[in-house]
N, C-alpha and C positions, 0 to 999 in steps of 0.2 A: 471350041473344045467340046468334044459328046462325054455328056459325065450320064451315068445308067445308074440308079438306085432303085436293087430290090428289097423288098421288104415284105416280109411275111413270117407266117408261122413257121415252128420247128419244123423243119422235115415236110416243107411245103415244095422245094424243088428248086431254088434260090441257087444252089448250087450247079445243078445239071444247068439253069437259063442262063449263068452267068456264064457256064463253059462255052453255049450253043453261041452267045452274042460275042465271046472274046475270039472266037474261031471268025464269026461274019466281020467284027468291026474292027479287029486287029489290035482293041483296046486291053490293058489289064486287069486283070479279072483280082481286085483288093478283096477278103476275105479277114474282118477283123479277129476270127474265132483262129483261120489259121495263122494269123502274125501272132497273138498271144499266146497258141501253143509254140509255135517256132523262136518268141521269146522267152519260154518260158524252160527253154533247155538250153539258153545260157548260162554260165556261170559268172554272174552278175548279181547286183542287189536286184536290181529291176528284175530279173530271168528267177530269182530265188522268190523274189512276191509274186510276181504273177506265176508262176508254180503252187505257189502257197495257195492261194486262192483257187485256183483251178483243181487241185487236189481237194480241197475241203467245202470246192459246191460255194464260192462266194464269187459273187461279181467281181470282175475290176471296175473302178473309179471310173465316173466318166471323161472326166482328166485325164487319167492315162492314158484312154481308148482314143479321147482327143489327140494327144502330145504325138502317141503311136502316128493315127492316120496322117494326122499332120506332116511328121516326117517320109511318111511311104508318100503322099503324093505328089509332095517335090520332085522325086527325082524324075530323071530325064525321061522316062518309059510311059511317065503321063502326061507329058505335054500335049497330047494329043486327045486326051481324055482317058477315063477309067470306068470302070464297074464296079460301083460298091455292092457286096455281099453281106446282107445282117445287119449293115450302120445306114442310118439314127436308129437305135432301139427304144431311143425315149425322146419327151420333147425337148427336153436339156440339150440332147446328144443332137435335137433337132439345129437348134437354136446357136450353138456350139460353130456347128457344120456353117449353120449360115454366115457368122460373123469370120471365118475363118477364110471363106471365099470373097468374101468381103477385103479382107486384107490381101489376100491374092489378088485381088484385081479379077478374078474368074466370074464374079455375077452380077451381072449387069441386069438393070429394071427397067422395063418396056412401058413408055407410056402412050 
């Protein structure tokens, strides 16, 4: 599976690189900024906090951001791999990611 994580500063280009590579690699281009605005005009408890937050300049949880991705890269469109945009933001969120593949079965250690 080809998993691509960018990371960098705001308005570093993360966006345009992720489009240039889901165009070459055929993989999904994950954007956690865009799931939590696209979550966040649901009409839901979830879609009402993460609104809440997003309106008032607060982070969401790294929890959340985890629960989120977690569920986006199950489904079927990344079995083949994906592109994360913006995620890990922190080493939590590092840390998080890695136990998380860990349970997938996706990361495997080379000795």
């Amino acid at each position: 599976m080809k998993s691509i994580i960018l990371i960098a500063a705001p308005a570093a280009g993360k966006g345009t690189e992720a489009a240039l590579l889901h165009e070459d690699f055929g993989i999904p281009h994950i954007s956690t900024g865009d799931i939590l605005r696209e979550k966040s005009k649901e009409n839901s408890s979830l879609g009402q906090e993460i609104n809440y937050k997003i309106s008032n300049g607060l982070f969401v949880s790294d929890e959340l951001i985890i629960s989120i991705l977690k569920e986006r890269i199950q489904k079927d469109d990344c079995s083949n791999g994906y592109i994360l945009d913006g995620f890990p933001r922190n080493v939590s969120q590092a840390l998080a990611y890695e136990e998380m593949l860990k349970e997938f079965q996706y990361l495997y250690y080379l000795n």
